[in-house]
C-alpha positions as CSV (number, residue, x, y, z in Angstrom):
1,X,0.0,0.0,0.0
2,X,2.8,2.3,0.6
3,X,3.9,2.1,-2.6
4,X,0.7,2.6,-4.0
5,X,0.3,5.7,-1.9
6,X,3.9,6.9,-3.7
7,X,2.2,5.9,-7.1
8,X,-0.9,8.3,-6.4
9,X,1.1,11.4,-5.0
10,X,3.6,11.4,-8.4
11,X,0.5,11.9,-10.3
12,X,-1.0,14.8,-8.2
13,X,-1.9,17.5,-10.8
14,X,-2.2,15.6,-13.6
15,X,-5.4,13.7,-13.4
16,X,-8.0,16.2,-12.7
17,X,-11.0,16.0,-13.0
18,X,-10.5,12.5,-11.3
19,X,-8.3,11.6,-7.9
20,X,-5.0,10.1,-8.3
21,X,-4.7,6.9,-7.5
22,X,-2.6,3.8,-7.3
23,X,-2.6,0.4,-7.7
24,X,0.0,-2.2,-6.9
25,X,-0.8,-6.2,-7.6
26,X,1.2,-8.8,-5.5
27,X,1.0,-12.4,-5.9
28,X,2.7,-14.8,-3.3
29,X,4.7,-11.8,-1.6
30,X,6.0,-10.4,-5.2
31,X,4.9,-7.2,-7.4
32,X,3.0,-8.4,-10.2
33,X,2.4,-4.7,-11.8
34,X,1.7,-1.7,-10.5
35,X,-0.2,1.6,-12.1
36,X,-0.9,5.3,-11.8
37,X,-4.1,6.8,-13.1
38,X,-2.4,8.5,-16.3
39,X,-3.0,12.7,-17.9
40,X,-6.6,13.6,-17.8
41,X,-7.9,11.0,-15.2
42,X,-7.6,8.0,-17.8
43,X,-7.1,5.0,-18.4
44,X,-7.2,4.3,-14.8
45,X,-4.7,2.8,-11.9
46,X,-6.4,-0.7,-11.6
47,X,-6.9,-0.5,-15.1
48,X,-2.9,0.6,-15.7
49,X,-1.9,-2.0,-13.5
50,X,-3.7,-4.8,-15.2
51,X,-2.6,-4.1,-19.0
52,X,1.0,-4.3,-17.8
53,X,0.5,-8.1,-17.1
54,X,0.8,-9.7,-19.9
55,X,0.3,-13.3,-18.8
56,X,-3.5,-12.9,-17.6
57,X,-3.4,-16.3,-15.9
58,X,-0.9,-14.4,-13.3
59,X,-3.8,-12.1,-12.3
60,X,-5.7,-15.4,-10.8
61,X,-5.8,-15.1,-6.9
62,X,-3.4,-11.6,-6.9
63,X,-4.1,-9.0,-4.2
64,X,-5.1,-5.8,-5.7
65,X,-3.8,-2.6,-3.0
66,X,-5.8,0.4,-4.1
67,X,-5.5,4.0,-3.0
68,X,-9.1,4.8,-3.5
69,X,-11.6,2.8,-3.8
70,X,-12.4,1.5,-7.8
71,X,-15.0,3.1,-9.5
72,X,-18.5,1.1,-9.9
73,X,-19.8,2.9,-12.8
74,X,-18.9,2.7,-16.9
75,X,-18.1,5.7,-18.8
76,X,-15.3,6.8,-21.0
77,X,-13.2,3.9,-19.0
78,X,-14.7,0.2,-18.3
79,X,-15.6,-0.1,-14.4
80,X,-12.5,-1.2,-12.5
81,X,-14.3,-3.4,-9.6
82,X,-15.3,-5.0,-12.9
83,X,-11.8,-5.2,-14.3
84,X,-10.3,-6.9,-11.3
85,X,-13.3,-9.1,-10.9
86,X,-13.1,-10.6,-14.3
87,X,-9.5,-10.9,-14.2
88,X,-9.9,-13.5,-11.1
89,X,-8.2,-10.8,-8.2
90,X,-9.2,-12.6,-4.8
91,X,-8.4,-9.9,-2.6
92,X,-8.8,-6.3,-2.9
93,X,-7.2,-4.1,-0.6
94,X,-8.6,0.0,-0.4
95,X,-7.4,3.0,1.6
96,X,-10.2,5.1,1.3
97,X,-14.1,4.7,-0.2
98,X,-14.5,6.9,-2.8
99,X,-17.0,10.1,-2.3
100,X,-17.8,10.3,-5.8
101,X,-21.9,9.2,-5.5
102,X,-21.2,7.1,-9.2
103,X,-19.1,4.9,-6.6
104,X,-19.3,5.5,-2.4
105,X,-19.2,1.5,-1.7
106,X,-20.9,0.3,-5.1
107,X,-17.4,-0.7,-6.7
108,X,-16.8,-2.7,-3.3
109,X,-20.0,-4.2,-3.4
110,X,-19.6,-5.3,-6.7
111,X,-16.4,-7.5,-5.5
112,X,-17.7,-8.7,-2.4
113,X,-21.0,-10.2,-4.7
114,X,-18.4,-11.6,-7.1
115,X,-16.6,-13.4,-3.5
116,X,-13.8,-11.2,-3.8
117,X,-12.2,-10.5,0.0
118,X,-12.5,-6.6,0.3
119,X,-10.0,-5.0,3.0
120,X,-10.5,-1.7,3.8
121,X,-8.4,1.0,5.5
122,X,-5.0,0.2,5.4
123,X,-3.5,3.3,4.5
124,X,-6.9,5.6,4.7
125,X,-5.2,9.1,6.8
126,X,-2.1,8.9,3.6
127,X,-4.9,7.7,1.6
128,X,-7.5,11.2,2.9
129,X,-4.2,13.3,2.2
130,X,-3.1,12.8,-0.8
131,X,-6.7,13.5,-2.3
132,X,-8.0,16.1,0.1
133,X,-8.5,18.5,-2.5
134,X,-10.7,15.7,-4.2
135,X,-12.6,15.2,-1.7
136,X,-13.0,18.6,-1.2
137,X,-14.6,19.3,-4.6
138,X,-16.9,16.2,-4.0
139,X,-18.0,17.0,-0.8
140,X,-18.2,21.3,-1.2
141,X,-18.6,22.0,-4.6
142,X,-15.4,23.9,-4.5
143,X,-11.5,23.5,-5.2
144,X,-8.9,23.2,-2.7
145,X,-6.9,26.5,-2.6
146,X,-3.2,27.4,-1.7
147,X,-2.0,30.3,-1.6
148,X,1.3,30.7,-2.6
149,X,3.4,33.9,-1.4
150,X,7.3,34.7,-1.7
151,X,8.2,37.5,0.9
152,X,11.1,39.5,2.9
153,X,11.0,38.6,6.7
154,X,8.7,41.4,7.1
155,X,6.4,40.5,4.6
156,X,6.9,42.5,1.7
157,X,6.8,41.2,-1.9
158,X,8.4,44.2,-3.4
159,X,10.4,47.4,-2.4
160,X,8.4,50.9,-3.0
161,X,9.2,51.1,-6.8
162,X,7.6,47.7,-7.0
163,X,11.3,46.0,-7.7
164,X,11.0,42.1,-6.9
165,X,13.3,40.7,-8.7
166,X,14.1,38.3,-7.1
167,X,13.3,38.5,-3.3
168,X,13.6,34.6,-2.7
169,X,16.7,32.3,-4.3
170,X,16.4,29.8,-6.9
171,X,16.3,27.1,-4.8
172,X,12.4,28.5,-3.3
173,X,11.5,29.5,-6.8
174,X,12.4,25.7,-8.1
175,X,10.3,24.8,-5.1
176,X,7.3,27.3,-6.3
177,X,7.5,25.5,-9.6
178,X,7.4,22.0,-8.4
179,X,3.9,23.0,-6.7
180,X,2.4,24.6,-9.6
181,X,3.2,21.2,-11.5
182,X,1.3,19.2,-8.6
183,X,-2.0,22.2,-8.9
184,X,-4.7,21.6,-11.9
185,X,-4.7,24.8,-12.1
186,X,-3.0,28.6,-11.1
187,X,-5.0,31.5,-10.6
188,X,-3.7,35.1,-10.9
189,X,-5.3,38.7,-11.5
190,X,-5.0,40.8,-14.3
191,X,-2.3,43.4,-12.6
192,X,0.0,40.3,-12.0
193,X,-0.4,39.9,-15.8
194,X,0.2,44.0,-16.3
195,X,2.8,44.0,-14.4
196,X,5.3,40.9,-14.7
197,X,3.6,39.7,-18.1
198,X,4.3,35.8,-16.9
199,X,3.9,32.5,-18.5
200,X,2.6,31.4,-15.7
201,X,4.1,27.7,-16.0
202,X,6.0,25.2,-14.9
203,X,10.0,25.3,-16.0
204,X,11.4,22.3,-14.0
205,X,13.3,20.0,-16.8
206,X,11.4,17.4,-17.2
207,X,8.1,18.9,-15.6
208,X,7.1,21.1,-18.2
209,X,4.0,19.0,-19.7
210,X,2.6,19.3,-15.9
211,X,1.7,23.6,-16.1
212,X,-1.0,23.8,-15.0
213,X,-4.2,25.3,-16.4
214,X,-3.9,29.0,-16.3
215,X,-7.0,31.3,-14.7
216,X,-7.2,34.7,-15.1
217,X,-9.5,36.9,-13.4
218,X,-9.3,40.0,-15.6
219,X,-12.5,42.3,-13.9
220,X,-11.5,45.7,-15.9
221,X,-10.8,43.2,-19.3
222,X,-7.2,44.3,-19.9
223,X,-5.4,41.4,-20.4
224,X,-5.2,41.1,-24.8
225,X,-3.3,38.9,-27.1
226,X,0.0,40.8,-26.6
227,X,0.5,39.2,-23.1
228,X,2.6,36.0,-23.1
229,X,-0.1,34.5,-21.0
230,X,-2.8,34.3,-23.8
231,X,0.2,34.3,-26.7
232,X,1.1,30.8,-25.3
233,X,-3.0,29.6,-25.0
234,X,-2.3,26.7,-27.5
235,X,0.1,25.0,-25.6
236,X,-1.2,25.4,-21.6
237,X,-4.8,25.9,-21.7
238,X,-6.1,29.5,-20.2
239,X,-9.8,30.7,-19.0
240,X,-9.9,34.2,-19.0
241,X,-13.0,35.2,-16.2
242,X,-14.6,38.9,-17.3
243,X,-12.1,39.6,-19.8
244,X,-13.0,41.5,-22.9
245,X,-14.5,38.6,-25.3
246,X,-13.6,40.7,-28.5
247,X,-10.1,41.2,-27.4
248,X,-9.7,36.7,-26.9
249,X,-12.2,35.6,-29.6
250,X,-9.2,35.3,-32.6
251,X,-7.0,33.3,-29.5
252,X,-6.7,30.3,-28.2
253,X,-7.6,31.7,-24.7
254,X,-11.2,31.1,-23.6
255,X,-13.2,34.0,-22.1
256,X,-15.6,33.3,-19.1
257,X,-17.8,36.3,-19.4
258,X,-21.2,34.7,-17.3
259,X,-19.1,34.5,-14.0
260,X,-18.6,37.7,-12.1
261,X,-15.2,37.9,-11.5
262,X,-15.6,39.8,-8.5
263,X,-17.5,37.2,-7.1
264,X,-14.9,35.1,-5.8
265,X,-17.2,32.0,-4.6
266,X,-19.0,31.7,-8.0
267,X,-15.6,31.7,-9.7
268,X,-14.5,29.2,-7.4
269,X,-17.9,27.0,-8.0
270,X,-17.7,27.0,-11.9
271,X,-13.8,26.2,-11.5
272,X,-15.2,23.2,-9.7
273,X,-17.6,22.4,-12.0
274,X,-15.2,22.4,-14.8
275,X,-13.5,19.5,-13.2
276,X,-10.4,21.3,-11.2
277,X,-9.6,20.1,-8.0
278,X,-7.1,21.9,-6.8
279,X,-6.2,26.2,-7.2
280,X,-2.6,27.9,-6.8
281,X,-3.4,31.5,-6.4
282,X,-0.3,33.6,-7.5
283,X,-1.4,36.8,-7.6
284,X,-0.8,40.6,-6.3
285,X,-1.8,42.2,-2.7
286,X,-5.1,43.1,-4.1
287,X,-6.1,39.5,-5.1
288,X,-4.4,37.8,-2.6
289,X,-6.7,39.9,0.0
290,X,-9.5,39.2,-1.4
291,X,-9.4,35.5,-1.1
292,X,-8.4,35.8,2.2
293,X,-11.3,38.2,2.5
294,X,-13.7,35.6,1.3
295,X,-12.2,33.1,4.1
296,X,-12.2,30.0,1.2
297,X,-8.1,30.0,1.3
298,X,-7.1,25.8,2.7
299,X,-3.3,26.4,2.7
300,X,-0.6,28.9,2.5
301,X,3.1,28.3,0.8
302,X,4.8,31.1,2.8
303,X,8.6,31.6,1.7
304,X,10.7,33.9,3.6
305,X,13.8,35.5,2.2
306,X,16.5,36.5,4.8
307,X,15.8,40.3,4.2
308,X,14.1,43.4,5.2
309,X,12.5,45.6,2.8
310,X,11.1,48.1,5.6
311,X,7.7,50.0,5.9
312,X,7.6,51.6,2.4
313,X,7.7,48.0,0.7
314,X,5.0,46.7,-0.6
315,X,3.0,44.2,1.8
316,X,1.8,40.7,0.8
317,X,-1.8,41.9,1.6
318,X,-4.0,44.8,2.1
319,X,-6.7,45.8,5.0
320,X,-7.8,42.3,6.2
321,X,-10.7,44.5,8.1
322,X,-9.4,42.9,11.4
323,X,-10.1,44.7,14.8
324,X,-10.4,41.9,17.1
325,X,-7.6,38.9,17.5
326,X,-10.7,36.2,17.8
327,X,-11.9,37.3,14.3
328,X,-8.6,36.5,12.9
329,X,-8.4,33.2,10.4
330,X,-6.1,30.7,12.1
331,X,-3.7,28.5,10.2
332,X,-1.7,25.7,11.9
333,X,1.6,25.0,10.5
334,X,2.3,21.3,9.3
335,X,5.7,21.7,7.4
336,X,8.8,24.1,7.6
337,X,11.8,23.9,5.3
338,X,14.8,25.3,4.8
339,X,15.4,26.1,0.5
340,X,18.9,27.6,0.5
341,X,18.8,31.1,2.6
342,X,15.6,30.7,2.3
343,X,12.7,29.1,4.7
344,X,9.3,27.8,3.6
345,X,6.6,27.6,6.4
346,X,3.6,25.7,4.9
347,X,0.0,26.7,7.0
348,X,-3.2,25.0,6.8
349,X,-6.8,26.2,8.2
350,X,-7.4,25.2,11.2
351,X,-9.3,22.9,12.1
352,X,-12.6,23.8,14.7
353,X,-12.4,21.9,18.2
Protein backbone atom coordinates (compact mmCIF):
# COMPACT_ATOMS: atom_id res chain seq x y z
CA UNK A 1 0.00 0.00 0.00
CA UNK A 2 2.81 2.28 0.56
CA UNK A 3 3.94 2.13 -2.58
CA UNK A 4 0.74 2.61 -3.99
CA UNK A 5 0.28 5.67 -1.93
CA UNK A 6 3.88 6.85 -3.66
CA UNK A 7 2.24 5.93 -7.14
CA UNK A 8 -0.90 8.28 -6.35
CA UNK A 9 1.07 11.44 -4.98
CA UNK A 10 3.63 11.38 -8.45
CA UNK A 11 0.51 11.87 -10.30
CA UNK A 12 -1.01 14.78 -8.25
CA UNK A 13 -1.89 17.52 -10.77
CA UNK A 14 -2.18 15.61 -13.62
CA UNK A 15 -5.40 13.75 -13.41
CA UNK A 16 -8.03 16.17 -12.69
CA UNK A 17 -10.96 16.04 -12.98
CA UNK A 18 -10.54 12.49 -11.33
CA UNK A 19 -8.30 11.58 -7.90
CA UNK A 20 -5.01 10.11 -8.25
CA UNK A 21 -4.65 6.86 -7.49
CA UNK A 22 -2.59 3.84 -7.30
CA UNK A 23 -2.64 0.39 -7.71
CA UNK A 24 -0.01 -2.17 -6.89
CA UNK A 25 -0.76 -6.17 -7.59
CA UNK A 26 1.23 -8.78 -5.48
CA UNK A 27 1.01 -12.37 -5.93
CA UNK A 28 2.70 -14.78 -3.33
CA UNK A 29 4.70 -11.81 -1.62
CA UNK A 30 6.04 -10.40 -5.23
CA UNK A 31 4.90 -7.23 -7.37
CA UNK A 32 3.03 -8.36 -10.17
CA UNK A 33 2.43 -4.73 -11.82
CA UNK A 34 1.74 -1.67 -10.53
CA UNK A 35 -0.21 1.65 -12.09
CA UNK A 36 -0.93 5.34 -11.80
CA UNK A 37 -4.12 6.81 -13.09
CA UNK A 38 -2.35 8.49 -16.32
CA UNK A 39 -2.99 12.73 -17.94
CA UNK A 40 -6.59 13.59 -17.78
CA UNK A 41 -7.89 11.01 -15.15
CA UNK A 42 -7.56 8.00 -17.84
CA UNK A 43 -7.05 4.98 -18.36
CA UNK A 44 -7.23 4.32 -14.79
CA UNK A 45 -4.75 2.79 -11.94
CA UNK A 46 -6.39 -0.67 -11.64
CA UNK A 47 -6.92 -0.46 -15.14
CA UNK A 48 -2.89 0.57 -15.73
CA UNK A 49 -1.87 -1.99 -13.49
CA UNK A 50 -3.75 -4.85 -15.20
CA UNK A 51 -2.65 -4.05 -18.96
CA UNK A 52 0.99 -4.30 -17.77
CA UNK A 53 0.49 -8.11 -17.06
CA UNK A 54 0.85 -9.69 -19.91
CA UNK A 55 0.25 -13.26 -18.81
CA UNK A 56 -3.50 -12.93 -17.61
CA UNK A 57 -3.36 -16.27 -15.87
CA UNK A 58 -0.92 -14.35 -13.33
CA UNK A 59 -3.78 -12.08 -12.29
CA UNK A 60 -5.75 -15.38 -10.81
CA UNK A 61 -5.77 -15.08 -6.93
CA UNK A 62 -3.44 -11.63 -6.89
CA UNK A 63 -4.12 -8.95 -4.23
CA UNK A 64 -5.13 -5.83 -5.67
CA UNK A 65 -3.76 -2.60 -3.00
CA UNK A 66 -5.80 0.42 -4.07
CA UNK A 67 -5.53 3.97 -2.98
CA UNK A 68 -9.12 4.77 -3.48
CA UNK A 69 -11.65 2.79 -3.85
CA UNK A 70 -12.41 1.51 -7.76
CA UNK A 71 -14.96 3.13 -9.53
CA UNK A 72 -18.48 1.15 -9.94
CA UNK A 73 -19.80 2.87 -12.83
CA UNK A 74 -18.87 2.66 -16.87
CA UNK A 75 -18.12 5.72 -18.79
CA UNK A 76 -15.34 6.83 -20.98
CA UNK A 77 -13.25 3.90 -19.05
CA UNK A 78 -14.71 0.25 -18.28
CA UNK A 79 -15.57 -0.11 -14.43
CA UNK A 80 -12.47 -1.21 -12.49
CA UNK A 81 -14.25 -3.40 -9.65
CA UNK A 82 -15.26 -5.03 -12.93
CA UNK A 83 -11.84 -5.25 -14.31
CA UNK A 84 -10.35 -6.92 -11.31
CA UNK A 85 -13.27 -9.06 -10.90
CA UNK A 86 -13.08 -10.56 -14.33
CA UNK A 87 -9.52 -10.87 -14.16
CA UNK A 88 -9.87 -13.50 -11.11
CA UNK A 89 -8.21 -10.84 -8.24
CA UNK A 90 -9.23 -12.59 -4.85
CA UNK A 91 -8.40 -9.86 -2.59
CA UNK A 92 -8.85 -6.27 -2.86
CA UNK A 93 -7.18 -4.11 -0.60
CA UNK A 94 -8.63 0.03 -0.40
CA UNK A 95 -7.38 2.99 1.56
CA UNK A 96 -10.25 5.14 1.29
CA UNK A 97 -14.08 4.74 -0.17
CA UNK A 98 -14.48 6.94 -2.84
CA UNK A 99 -16.98 10.10 -2.33
CA UNK A 100 -17.78 10.30 -5.80
CA UNK A 101 -21.92 9.19 -5.48
CA UNK A 102 -21.23 7.06 -9.19
CA UNK A 103 -19.13 4.92 -6.59
CA UNK A 104 -19.30 5.54 -2.44
CA UNK A 105 -19.20 1.55 -1.72
CA UNK A 106 -20.86 0.29 -5.09
CA UNK A 107 -17.38 -0.70 -6.67
CA UNK A 108 -16.83 -2.69 -3.30
CA UNK A 109 -20.04 -4.24 -3.36
CA UNK A 110 -19.59 -5.29 -6.70
CA UNK A 111 -16.44 -7.51 -5.48
CA UNK A 112 -17.68 -8.69 -2.36
CA UNK A 113 -20.98 -10.20 -4.74
CA UNK A 114 -18.37 -11.57 -7.09
CA UNK A 115 -16.58 -13.37 -3.51
CA UNK A 116 -13.76 -11.17 -3.78
CA UNK A 117 -12.23 -10.46 0.01
CA UNK A 118 -12.50 -6.63 0.28
CA UNK A 119 -10.03 -5.01 3.04
CA UNK A 120 -10.53 -1.73 3.85
CA UNK A 121 -8.45 0.95 5.49
CA UNK A 122 -5.00 0.23 5.39
CA UNK A 123 -3.48 3.26 4.52
CA UNK A 124 -6.90 5.62 4.73
CA UNK A 125 -5.18 9.10 6.76
CA UNK A 126 -2.07 8.89 3.64
CA UNK A 127 -4.93 7.74 1.60
CA UNK A 128 -7.48 11.18 2.85
CA UNK A 129 -4.17 13.32 2.20
CA UNK A 130 -3.08 12.81 -0.79
CA UNK A 131 -6.71 13.48 -2.31
CA UNK A 132 -8.01 16.10 0.06
CA UNK A 133 -8.53 18.46 -2.55
CA UNK A 134 -10.74 15.71 -4.22
CA UNK A 135 -12.61 15.18 -1.75
CA UNK A 136 -13.01 18.57 -1.17
CA UNK A 137 -14.57 19.28 -4.56
CA UNK A 138 -16.93 16.23 -4.01
CA UNK A 139 -17.96 17.03 -0.83
CA UNK A 140 -18.16 21.27 -1.25
CA UNK A 141 -18.60 22.03 -4.57
CA UNK A 142 -15.37 23.91 -4.46
CA UNK A 143 -11.55 23.45 -5.15
CA UNK A 144 -8.90 23.24 -2.73
CA UNK A 145 -6.89 26.51 -2.56
CA UNK A 146 -3.24 27.41 -1.69
CA UNK A 147 -2.01 30.33 -1.58
CA UNK A 148 1.31 30.72 -2.62
CA UNK A 149 3.39 33.90 -1.44
CA UNK A 150 7.25 34.75 -1.75
CA UNK A 151 8.17 37.53 0.90
CA UNK A 152 11.08 39.52 2.95
CA UNK A 153 11.03 38.61 6.68
CA UNK A 154 8.69 41.40 7.05
CA UNK A 155 6.43 40.55 4.60
CA UNK A 156 6.91 42.52 1.73
CA UNK A 157 6.79 41.25 -1.88
CA UNK A 158 8.44 44.17 -3.40
CA UNK A 159 10.37 47.39 -2.42
CA UNK A 160 8.35 50.90 -2.95
CA UNK A 161 9.19 51.10 -6.77
CA UNK A 162 7.62 47.69 -7.03
CA UNK A 163 11.28 45.98 -7.68
CA UNK A 164 11.01 42.08 -6.93
CA UNK A 165 13.32 40.67 -8.67
CA UNK A 166 14.05 38.30 -7.06
CA UNK A 167 13.26 38.55 -3.28
CA UNK A 168 13.60 34.60 -2.67
CA UNK A 169 16.71 32.26 -4.32
CA UNK A 170 16.45 29.81 -6.86
CA UNK A 171 16.31 27.14 -4.80
CA UNK A 172 12.43 28.54 -3.34
CA UNK A 173 11.52 29.52 -6.83
CA UNK A 174 12.42 25.69 -8.14
CA UNK A 175 10.26 24.85 -5.15
CA UNK A 176 7.26 27.28 -6.28
CA UNK A 177 7.49 25.47 -9.60
CA UNK A 178 7.41 21.98 -8.41
CA UNK A 179 3.92 23.01 -6.68
CA UNK A 180 2.45 24.64 -9.62
CA UNK A 181 3.22 21.16 -11.46
CA UNK A 182 1.28 19.20 -8.61
CA UNK A 183 -2.03 22.23 -8.90
CA UNK A 184 -4.72 21.58 -11.93
CA UNK A 185 -4.69 24.77 -12.14
CA UNK A 186 -2.98 28.63 -11.13
CA UNK A 187 -5.05 31.51 -10.64
CA UNK A 188 -3.67 35.14 -10.89
CA UNK A 189 -5.30 38.69 -11.49
CA UNK A 190 -4.99 40.78 -14.34
CA UNK A 191 -2.34 43.38 -12.59
CA UNK A 192 0.03 40.32 -12.02
CA UNK A 193 -0.40 39.89 -15.80
CA UNK A 194 0.19 43.97 -16.31
CA UNK A 195 2.77 44.01 -14.38
CA UNK A 196 5.31 40.90 -14.72
CA UNK A 197 3.57 39.73 -18.11
CA UNK A 198 4.32 35.84 -16.90
CA UNK A 199 3.88 32.54 -18.47
CA UNK A 200 2.65 31.36 -15.68
CA UNK A 201 4.05 27.71 -15.99
CA UNK A 202 6.03 25.21 -14.85
CA UNK A 203 9.99 25.35 -16.02
CA UNK A 204 11.37 22.29 -13.98
CA UNK A 205 13.29 19.97 -16.84
CA UNK A 206 11.39 17.42 -17.21
CA UNK A 207 8.10 18.92 -15.63
CA UNK A 208 7.09 21.12 -18.23
CA UNK A 209 4.04 19.03 -19.68
CA UNK A 210 2.62 19.27 -15.90
CA UNK A 211 1.66 23.56 -16.10
CA UNK A 212 -0.99 23.76 -14.99
CA UNK A 213 -4.19 25.29 -16.35
CA UNK A 214 -3.86 29.02 -16.32
CA UNK A 215 -7.01 31.28 -14.70
CA UNK A 216 -7.20 34.73 -15.14
CA UNK A 217 -9.52 36.94 -13.45
CA UNK A 218 -9.35 40.02 -15.57
CA UNK A 219 -12.52 42.26 -13.91
CA UNK A 220 -11.52 45.70 -15.89
CA UNK A 221 -10.82 43.24 -19.35
CA UNK A 222 -7.19 44.25 -19.88
CA UNK A 223 -5.44 41.37 -20.40
CA UNK A 224 -5.16 41.07 -24.75
CA UNK A 225 -3.32 38.90 -27.09
CA UNK A 226 0.04 40.77 -26.65
CA UNK A 227 0.55 39.20 -23.13
CA UNK A 228 2.55 35.99 -23.08
CA UNK A 229 -0.13 34.50 -20.98
CA UNK A 230 -2.79 34.26 -23.77
CA UNK A 231 0.16 34.30 -26.67
CA UNK A 232 1.15 30.77 -25.27
CA UNK A 233 -2.98 29.61 -25.04
CA UNK A 234 -2.26 26.74 -27.50
CA UNK A 235 0.08 24.97 -25.61
CA UNK A 236 -1.16 25.36 -21.57
CA UNK A 237 -4.84 25.86 -21.69
CA UNK A 238 -6.06 29.50 -20.18
CA UNK A 239 -9.77 30.74 -18.99
CA UNK A 240 -9.93 34.23 -18.99
CA UNK A 241 -13.04 35.16 -16.21
CA UNK A 242 -14.59 38.88 -17.26
CA UNK A 243 -12.09 39.59 -19.84
CA UNK A 244 -12.99 41.45 -22.87
CA UNK A 245 -14.45 38.64 -25.31
CA UNK A 246 -13.59 40.68 -28.53
CA UNK A 247 -10.07 41.18 -27.37
CA UNK A 248 -9.74 36.72 -26.88
CA UNK A 249 -12.19 35.60 -29.60
CA UNK A 250 -9.22 35.32 -32.56
CA UNK A 251 -7.04 33.30 -29.53
CA UNK A 252 -6.71 30.34 -28.15
CA UNK A 253 -7.55 31.72 -24.73
CA UNK A 254 -11.21 31.14 -23.61
CA UNK A 255 -13.23 34.01 -22.06
CA UNK A 256 -15.57 33.26 -19.07
CA UNK A 257 -17.80 36.28 -19.40
CA UNK A 258 -21.21 34.71 -17.34
CA UNK A 259 -19.06 34.55 -14.03
CA UNK A 260 -18.64 37.71 -12.13
CA UNK A 261 -15.17 37.92 -11.48
CA UNK A 262 -15.64 39.79 -8.51
CA UNK A 263 -17.54 37.15 -7.12
CA UNK A 264 -14.89 35.13 -5.80
CA UNK A 265 -17.24 32.04 -4.57
CA UNK A 266 -18.98 31.66 -8.04
CA UNK A 267 -15.65 31.71 -9.74
CA UNK A 268 -14.48 29.23 -7.36
CA UNK A 269 -17.91 27.04 -8.01
CA UNK A 270 -17.65 27.01 -11.91
CA UNK A 271 -13.79 26.16 -11.53
CA UNK A 272 -15.20 23.23 -9.68
CA UNK A 273 -17.57 22.39 -11.96
CA UNK A 274 -15.24 22.42 -14.84
CA UNK A 275 -13.47 19.53 -13.24
CA UNK A 276 -10.41 21.34 -11.19
CA UNK A 277 -9.62 20.07 -7.98
CA UNK A 278 -7.11 21.89 -6.77
CA UNK A 279 -6.24 26.22 -7.19
CA UNK A 280 -2.65 27.94 -6.80
CA UNK A 281 -3.39 31.54 -6.35
CA UNK A 282 -0.25 33.65 -7.47
CA UNK A 283 -1.38 36.80 -7.62
CA UNK A 284 -0.78 40.59 -6.26
CA UNK A 285 -1.82 42.19 -2.67
CA UNK A 286 -5.13 43.05 -4.13
CA UNK A 287 -6.13 39.51 -5.07
CA UNK A 288 -4.39 37.77 -2.62
CA UNK A 289 -6.68 39.91 0.04
CA UNK A 290 -9.52 39.20 -1.42
CA UNK A 291 -9.44 35.46 -1.13
CA UNK A 292 -8.35 35.83 2.18
CA UNK A 293 -11.28 38.19 2.46
CA UNK A 294 -13.68 35.61 1.28
CA UNK A 295 -12.16 33.13 4.06
CA UNK A 296 -12.15 30.00 1.20
CA UNK A 297 -8.09 29.95 1.26
CA UNK A 298 -7.12 25.82 2.74
CA UNK A 299 -3.26 26.38 2.68
CA UNK A 300 -0.56 28.86 2.49
CA UNK A 301 3.14 28.26 0.85
CA UNK A 302 4.76 31.13 2.78
CA UNK A 303 8.57 31.63 1.70
CA UNK A 304 10.75 33.89 3.64
CA UNK A 305 13.84 35.47 2.18
CA UNK A 306 16.53 36.53 4.81
CA UNK A 307 15.81 40.29 4.19
CA UNK A 308 14.14 43.40 5.19
CA UNK A 309 12.53 45.60 2.83
CA UNK A 310 11.10 48.12 5.55
CA UNK A 311 7.73 49.95 5.94
CA UNK A 312 7.58 51.57 2.38
CA UNK A 313 7.74 48.04 0.72
CA UNK A 314 4.98 46.72 -0.63
CA UNK A 315 3.02 44.25 1.83
CA UNK A 316 1.77 40.72 0.85
CA UNK A 317 -1.82 41.89 1.58
CA UNK A 318 -3.97 44.79 2.06
CA UNK A 319 -6.73 45.81 4.99
CA UNK A 320 -7.80 42.25 6.19
CA UNK A 321 -10.73 44.52 8.12
CA UNK A 322 -9.40 42.88 11.41
CA UNK A 323 -10.14 44.67 14.84
CA UNK A 324 -10.38 41.91 17.12
CA UNK A 325 -7.57 38.92 17.47
CA UNK A 326 -10.70 36.20 17.82
CA UNK A 327 -11.90 37.30 14.25
CA UNK A 328 -8.61 36.47 12.86
CA UNK A 329 -8.38 33.25 10.40
CA UNK A 330 -6.09 30.68 12.06
CA UNK A 331 -3.73 28.45 10.24
CA UNK A 332 -1.74 25.74 11.93
CA UNK A 333 1.64 25.04 10.52
CA UNK A 334 2.28 21.32 9.26
CA UNK A 335 5.71 21.67 7.44
CA UNK A 336 8.82 24.10 7.55
CA UNK A 337 11.77 23.88 5.28
CA UNK A 338 14.83 25.33 4.76
CA UNK A 339 15.36 26.13 0.53
CA UNK A 340 18.89 27.62 0.49
CA UNK A 341 18.77 31.06 2.57
CA UNK A 342 15.64 30.73 2.35
CA UNK A 343 12.70 29.09 4.67
CA UNK A 344 9.34 27.84 3.57
CA UNK A 345 6.56 27.56 6.36
CA UNK A 346 3.58 25.66 4.85
CA UNK A 347 0.03 26.66 7.01
CA UNK A 348 -3.16 24.95 6.77
CA UNK A 349 -6.84 26.16 8.19
CA UNK A 350 -7.35 25.25 11.18
CA UNK A 351 -9.31 22.87 12.11
CA UNK A 352 -12.60 23.77 14.73
CA UNK A 353 -12.40 21.88 18.21
Amino acid sequence: MGKALLLAEQALGTTAPNPAVGCVLVKDGKILSEGATKQGGRPHAEQVALMQVEDKLLLKGATAYVTLEPCAHVGETPSCAGLLKDAGIARVVVAVIDPDKRVKGQGLEILKLAGVRVDLGLGFDEGIEINRAFFRRQHYGLPYITLKVATSLDGKVATVTGHSQWITSQQARDHGHGLRARSDAILTGSGTVLADDPMMTCRLNGYEHCSPIRIVLDRRGRVTPNHKIIKTANEVATWVYGGDPQHLNDTWAEPIAEIDPYDLKAVMMDIANRGINSVMIEAGAELSTAFMVSDMVDEIYWYRAPMIIGDDGLAVFKSLGVDAIADTQCFDRIMMEELGPDILEVYRRKKED
